[in-house]
C-alpha angles and dihedrals in degrees: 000000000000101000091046084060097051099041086051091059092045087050090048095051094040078065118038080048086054086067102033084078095039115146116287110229109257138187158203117276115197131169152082145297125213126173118198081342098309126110105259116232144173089042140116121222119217126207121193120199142203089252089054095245118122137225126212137188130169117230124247123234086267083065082247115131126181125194124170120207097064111165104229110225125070116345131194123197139202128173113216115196111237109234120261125269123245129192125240122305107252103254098265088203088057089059090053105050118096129212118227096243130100120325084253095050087053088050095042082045087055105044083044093057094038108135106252118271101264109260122197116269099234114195117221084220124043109196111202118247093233091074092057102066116066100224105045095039088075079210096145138148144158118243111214108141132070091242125021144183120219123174137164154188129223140195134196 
């Protein structure tokens, strides 16, 4: 008798526990990003939900971005700003190669194929620090619907 009665509460626990992490509802976000007016690009946008998992997309050139999977409930959001692009490294084996010619046409070859001094990577856009970090960026909204719309403008 005894064991009936332990292996129905075990049975009883093992499912009331199988409801309590059902799915949460979640939605479509849809809308736009501006900073100081201007379509923001080259950025991610992070959302944080109530079940602590995050959500990123990438936005498109219009500054427009669309992720579906959303958890409804309280989101935070942060924007982080993508890294810049750099072009190819120069090939470091090409500088070093020397023609067979004359000892100032080796020195001329190598100064020719040295890779170019290193120039600051400037952004055409500077998003301030402040939007990349989830508590300080005060981006915040609640998800209800199915499909919502969330847009925003920034300011630096």
């Amino acid at each position: 008798m005894r064991l009936h009665y332990s292996f129905g509460i075990i049975s009883i626990a093992l499912l009331s526990l199988a409801g309590c992490g059902g799915d949460l509802p979640r939605s479509r976000v849809h809308g736009k990003i501006t900073l100081n007016g201007k379509p923001l690009t080259e950025s991610t946008v992070v959302f944080l939900t109530q079940d602590k998992k995050t959500t990123l997309v990438k936005l498109r050139n219009d500054g427009t971005y669309s992720v579906d999977g959303v958890v409804q409930g309280p989101v935070e959001v942060c924007i982080q700003q993508d890294l810049p692009k750099v072009g190819p490294r120069p090939n470091p084996t090409r500088a070093a190669q020397k023609p067979k010619n004359s000892e100032a046409k080796d020195q001329q070859k190598v100064v020719e194929d040295a890779p170019p001094a290193s120039t600051p990577i400037e952004r055409k856009v500077v998003l301030p620090v402040k939007y990349g970090d989830p508590k300080q960026s005060g981006l915040r909204f609640e998800l209800k619907e199915k499909d919502q719309e969330w847009s925003v403008e920034l300011s630096s």
